[in-house]
Structures are given as structure tokens and as C-alpha cells.
Legacy VTK file of the C-alpha trace (Angstrom):
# vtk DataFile Version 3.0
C-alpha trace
ASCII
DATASET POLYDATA
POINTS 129 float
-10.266 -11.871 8.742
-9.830 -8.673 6.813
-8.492 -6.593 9.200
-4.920 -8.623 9.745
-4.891 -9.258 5.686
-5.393 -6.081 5.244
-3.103 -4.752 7.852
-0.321 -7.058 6.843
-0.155 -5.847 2.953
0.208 -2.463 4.685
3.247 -3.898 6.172
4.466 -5.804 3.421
3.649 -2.788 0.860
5.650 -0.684 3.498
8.775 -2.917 3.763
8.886 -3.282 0.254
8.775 0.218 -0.455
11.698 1.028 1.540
13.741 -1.442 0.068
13.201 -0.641 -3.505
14.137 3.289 -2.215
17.566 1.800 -1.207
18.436 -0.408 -3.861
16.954 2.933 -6.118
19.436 5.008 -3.972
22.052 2.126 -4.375
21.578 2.337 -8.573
21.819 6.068 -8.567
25.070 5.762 -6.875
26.493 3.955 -9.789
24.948 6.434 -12.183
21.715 4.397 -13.311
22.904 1.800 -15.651
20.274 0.066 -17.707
21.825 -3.499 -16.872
23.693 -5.141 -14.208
22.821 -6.489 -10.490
21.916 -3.754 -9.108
19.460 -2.841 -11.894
17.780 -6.171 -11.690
17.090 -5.765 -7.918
15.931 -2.146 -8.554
13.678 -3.888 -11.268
12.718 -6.885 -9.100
11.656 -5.076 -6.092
9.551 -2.369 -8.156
7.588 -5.351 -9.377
7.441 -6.475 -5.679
5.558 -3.144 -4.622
3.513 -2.654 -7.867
2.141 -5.952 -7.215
1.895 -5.984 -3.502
0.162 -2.395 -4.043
-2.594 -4.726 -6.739
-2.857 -6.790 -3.863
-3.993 -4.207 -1.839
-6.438 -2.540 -4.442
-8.179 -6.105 -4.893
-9.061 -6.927 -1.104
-10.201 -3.582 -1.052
-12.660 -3.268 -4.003
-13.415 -7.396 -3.100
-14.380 -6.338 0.492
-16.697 -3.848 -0.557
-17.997 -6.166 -3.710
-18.861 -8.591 -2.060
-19.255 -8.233 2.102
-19.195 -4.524 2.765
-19.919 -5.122 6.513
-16.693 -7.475 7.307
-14.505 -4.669 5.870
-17.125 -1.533 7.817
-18.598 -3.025 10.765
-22.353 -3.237 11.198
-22.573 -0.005 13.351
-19.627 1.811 11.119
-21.350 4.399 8.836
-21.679 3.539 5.866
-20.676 7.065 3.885
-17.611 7.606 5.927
-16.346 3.829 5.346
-16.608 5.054 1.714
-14.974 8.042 2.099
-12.075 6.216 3.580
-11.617 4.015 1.195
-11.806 6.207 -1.684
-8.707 7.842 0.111
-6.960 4.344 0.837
-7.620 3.589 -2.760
-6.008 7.069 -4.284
-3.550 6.567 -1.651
-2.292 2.967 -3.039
-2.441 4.201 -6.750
-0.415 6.967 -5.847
2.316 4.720 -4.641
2.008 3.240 -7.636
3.111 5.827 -9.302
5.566 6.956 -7.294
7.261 3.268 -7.584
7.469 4.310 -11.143
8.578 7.614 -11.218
9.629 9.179 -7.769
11.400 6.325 -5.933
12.918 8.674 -3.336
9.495 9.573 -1.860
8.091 6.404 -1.214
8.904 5.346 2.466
6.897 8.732 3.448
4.272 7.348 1.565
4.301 3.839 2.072
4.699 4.745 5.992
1.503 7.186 5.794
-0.230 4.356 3.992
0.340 1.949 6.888
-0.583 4.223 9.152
-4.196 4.940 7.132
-4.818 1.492 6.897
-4.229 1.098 11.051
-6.384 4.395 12.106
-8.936 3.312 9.615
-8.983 -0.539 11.096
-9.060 1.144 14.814
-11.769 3.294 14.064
-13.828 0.255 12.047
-13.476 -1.813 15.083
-14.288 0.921 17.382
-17.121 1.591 15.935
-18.203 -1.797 15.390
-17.471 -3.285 18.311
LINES 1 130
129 0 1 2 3 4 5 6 7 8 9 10 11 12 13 14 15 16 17 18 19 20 21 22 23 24 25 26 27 28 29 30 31 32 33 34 35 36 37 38 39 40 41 42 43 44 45 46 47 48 49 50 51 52 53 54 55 56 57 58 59 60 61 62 63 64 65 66 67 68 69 70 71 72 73 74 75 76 77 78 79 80 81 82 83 84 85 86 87 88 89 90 91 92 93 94 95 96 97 98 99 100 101 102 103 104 105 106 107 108 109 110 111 112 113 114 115 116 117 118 119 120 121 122 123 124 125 126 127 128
């Protein structure tokens, strides 16, 4: 249930964040007007990962909220589930803010995410199952 939802905002928030570096890329090309197409898809696909990266924040804190051992396991431990979300979470709010500020760094990020999200589902299930 979680795992797969969880997984695929990974991807999503991934994809998403590579686009909105090339359409960022694209707009500082044509020396960062403050209007036109270009702008508007810069503008559109920052929502798109600022909102995917909400998404991401809400199944997290709503997994732990309210069913802590479909997002952990029942075997997983419960300090080191913590621990890794507490890094998932800074993780996501950092690509936040690097949608906002830093475009050209986030597919590093939003790849690293992705792959924190996978190694911490492999380990959940590993440990679980």
C-alpha cells in the first residue's frame, strides 16, 4: 500500500524535478524574463514539484500519525524508522527550497531522494518480512 505510493511520488517528485531544471535552463537562456511561455512553464512546473514534494511530506507524517507499522514493518526498529524519516523529511523540504532558489541542483537531489526512499523501502521490507 504505502510502499508503491510512496515509491511512485519519489518518481514523480524526480521527473518533475528534472523538468523544471530544463525549462529553468531553457528561461535562463533567454535571459530570465518575468513573462512569456517559457516563464509560465518554468512557473507551472515549480508548482508541480512544490506540490508533489507536499504530497510527499503528508503520506509521510500520515503514515506515522496514524499506522506507524504499515510504513516500519512490525519487526523494523522503531528508532531507526524514525531516524529515517526525519532524514526523508529534511530531505523533501530541502528540495523545496531548492525548487525555489537553486533550480540547477535539483536532479542531484531529486535523484538522491528517490534513491532514499527505495533503500529505505528495501530495508523496511527486509526487515519486516
Amino acid at each position: 500500500m504505502l510502499e508503491p505510493k510512496l515509491l511512485q511520488l519519489a518518481y514523480e517528485l524526480e521527473w518533475l524535478g528534472v523538468e523544471l531544471e530544463y525549462v529553468g535552463q531553457k528561461h535562463a537562456h533567454q535571459g530570465f524574463p518575468n513573462a512569456g511561455a517559457t516563464w509560465a512553464a518554468f512557473l507551472e512546473k515549480q508548482r508541480g514539484v512544490l506540490i508533489t514534494a507536499d504530497k510527499i511530506e503528508r503520506e509521510l507524517k500520515t503514515s506515522v500519525r496514524f499506522n506507524p507499522t504499515a510504513l516500519v514493518g512490525v519487526d523494523f526498529p522503531l528508532q531507526e524508522a524514525l531516524e529515517a524519516l526525519t532524514e526523508l523529511l529534511a530531505a523533501v523540504e530541502d528540495i523545496k527550497q531548492t525548487a525555489i532558489v537553486a533550480v540547477h541542483s535539483l536532479p542531484t537531489k531529486v535523484r538522491a531522494f528517490t534513491r532514499m526512499v527505495s533503500s529505505y523501502l528495501d530495508t523496511a521490507s527486509t526487515t519486516s518480512g
